[in-house]
C-alpha positions in Angstrom: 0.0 0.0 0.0 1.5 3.6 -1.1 1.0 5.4 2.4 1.9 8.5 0.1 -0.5 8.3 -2.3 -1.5 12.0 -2.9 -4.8 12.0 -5.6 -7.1 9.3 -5.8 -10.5 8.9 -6.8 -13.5 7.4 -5.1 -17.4 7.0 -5.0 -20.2 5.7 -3.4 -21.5 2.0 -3.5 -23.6 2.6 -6.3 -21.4 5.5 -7.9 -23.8 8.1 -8.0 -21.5 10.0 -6.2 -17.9 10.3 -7.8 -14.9 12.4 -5.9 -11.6 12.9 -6.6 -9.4 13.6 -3.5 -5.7 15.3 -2.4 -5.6 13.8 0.8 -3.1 16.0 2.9 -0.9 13.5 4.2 -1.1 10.4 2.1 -2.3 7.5 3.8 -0.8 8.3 7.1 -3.5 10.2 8.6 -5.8 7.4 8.9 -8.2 7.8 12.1 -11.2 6.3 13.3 -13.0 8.2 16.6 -15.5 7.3 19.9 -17.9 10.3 19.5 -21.6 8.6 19.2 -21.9 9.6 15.2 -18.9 7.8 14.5 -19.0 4.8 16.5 -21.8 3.6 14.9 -20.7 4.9 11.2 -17.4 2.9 11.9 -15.3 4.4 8.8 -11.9 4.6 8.8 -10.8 8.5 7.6 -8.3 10.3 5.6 -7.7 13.9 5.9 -7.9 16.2 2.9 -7.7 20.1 3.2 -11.3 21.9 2.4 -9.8 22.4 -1.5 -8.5 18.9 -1.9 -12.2 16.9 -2.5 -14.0 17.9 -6.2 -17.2 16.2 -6.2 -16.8 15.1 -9.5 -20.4 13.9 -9.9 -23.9 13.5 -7.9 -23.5 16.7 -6.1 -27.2 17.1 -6.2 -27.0 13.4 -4.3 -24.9 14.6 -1.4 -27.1 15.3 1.7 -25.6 16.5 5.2 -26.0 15.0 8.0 -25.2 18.1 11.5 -25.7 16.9 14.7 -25.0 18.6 18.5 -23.3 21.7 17.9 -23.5 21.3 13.7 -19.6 22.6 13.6 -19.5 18.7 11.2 -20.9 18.4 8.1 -21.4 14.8 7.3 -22.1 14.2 3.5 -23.9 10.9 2.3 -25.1 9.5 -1.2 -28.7 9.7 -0.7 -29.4 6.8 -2.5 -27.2 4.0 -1.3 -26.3 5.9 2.0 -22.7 5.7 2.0 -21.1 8.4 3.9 -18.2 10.0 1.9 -16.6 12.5 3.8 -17.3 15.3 6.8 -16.6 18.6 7.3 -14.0 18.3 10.5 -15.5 19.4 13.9 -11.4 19.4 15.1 -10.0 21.1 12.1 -13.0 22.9 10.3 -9.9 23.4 7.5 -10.3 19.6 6.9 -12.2 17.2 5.4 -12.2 13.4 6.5 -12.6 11.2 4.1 -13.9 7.6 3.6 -11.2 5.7 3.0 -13.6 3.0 1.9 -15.0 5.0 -1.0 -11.3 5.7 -2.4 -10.7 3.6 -5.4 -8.5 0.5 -4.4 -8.4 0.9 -0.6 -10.3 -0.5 2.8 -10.4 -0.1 6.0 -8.9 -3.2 5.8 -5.3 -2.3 4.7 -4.5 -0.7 7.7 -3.0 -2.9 10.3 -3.3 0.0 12.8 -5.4 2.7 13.2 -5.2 5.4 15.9 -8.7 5.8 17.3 -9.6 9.5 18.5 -11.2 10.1 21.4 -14.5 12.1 20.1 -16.1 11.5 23.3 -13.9 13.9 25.0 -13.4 16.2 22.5 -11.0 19.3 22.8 -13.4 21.8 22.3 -15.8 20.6 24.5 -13.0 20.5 27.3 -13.4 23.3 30.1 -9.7 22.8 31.8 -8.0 23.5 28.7 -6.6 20.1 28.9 -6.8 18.3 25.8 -4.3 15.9 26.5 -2.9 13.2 23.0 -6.6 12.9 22.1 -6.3 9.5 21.3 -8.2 6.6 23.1 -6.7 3.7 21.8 -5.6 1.7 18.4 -7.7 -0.3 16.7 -5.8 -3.8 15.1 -6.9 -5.7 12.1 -5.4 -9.1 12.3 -6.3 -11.2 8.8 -6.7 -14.5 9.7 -4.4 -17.1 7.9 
């Protein structure tokens, strides 16, 4: 796997939605996170600066998905549901992106992903302590 891959395309399960993507740091920025959206979206995600996604087709498929204090903008195909990428609630200059909808990758080549605690997020934090922000690593171990 090319963990400096810099431009790739993707889309959604049923390819409505088509995107072409400069992730910011190749491959290496590859997160997963405990707040309650994401837990039970379970993507891994890639970051890309607010310039580096061009919907390339089905913009008029994207909806947005805003929840608590709406500072994330979560965009899905609306008609298979996958989600494709977010606005970033921890870098608003970001987008994270679905590594699953990037042609030729899946969660599943990363043997280790750093898990973010979105739980406790910094800018909900009133002591100012925001501490590494990551609550743990998630392994994928193929079986043989």
């Amino acid at each position: 796997m090319d963990m400096d891959i810099r431009e790739i395309d993707g889309a959604c399960h049923c390819g409505t939605v088509r995107l072409r993507v400069r992730l910011s740091d190749g491959l290496r920025s590859a997160r997963r996170c405990t707040c309650s959206y994401c837990r039970m979206r379970g993507a891994v995600a890639l970051s890309a600066d607010l310039g580096g996604v061009d919907v390339l087709a089905g913009q008029e498929a994207l909806t947005t998905y805003e929840f608590n204090t709406r500072a994330a903008k979560h965009y899905f195909c609306s008609k298979c549901g996958i989600y494709t990428h977010h606005q970033r609630r921890s870098n608003p200059n970001q987008f994270g992106v679905n590594a699953a909808v990037l042609q030729g990758i899946s969660p599943f080549d990363f043997i280790e992903v750093p898990v973010m605690d979105g739980i406790n997020h910094p800018s909900d934090r009133k002591d100012g302590n925001t501490g590494s922000g990551i609550a743990g690593i998630l392994k994928f171990i193929a079986s043989t």
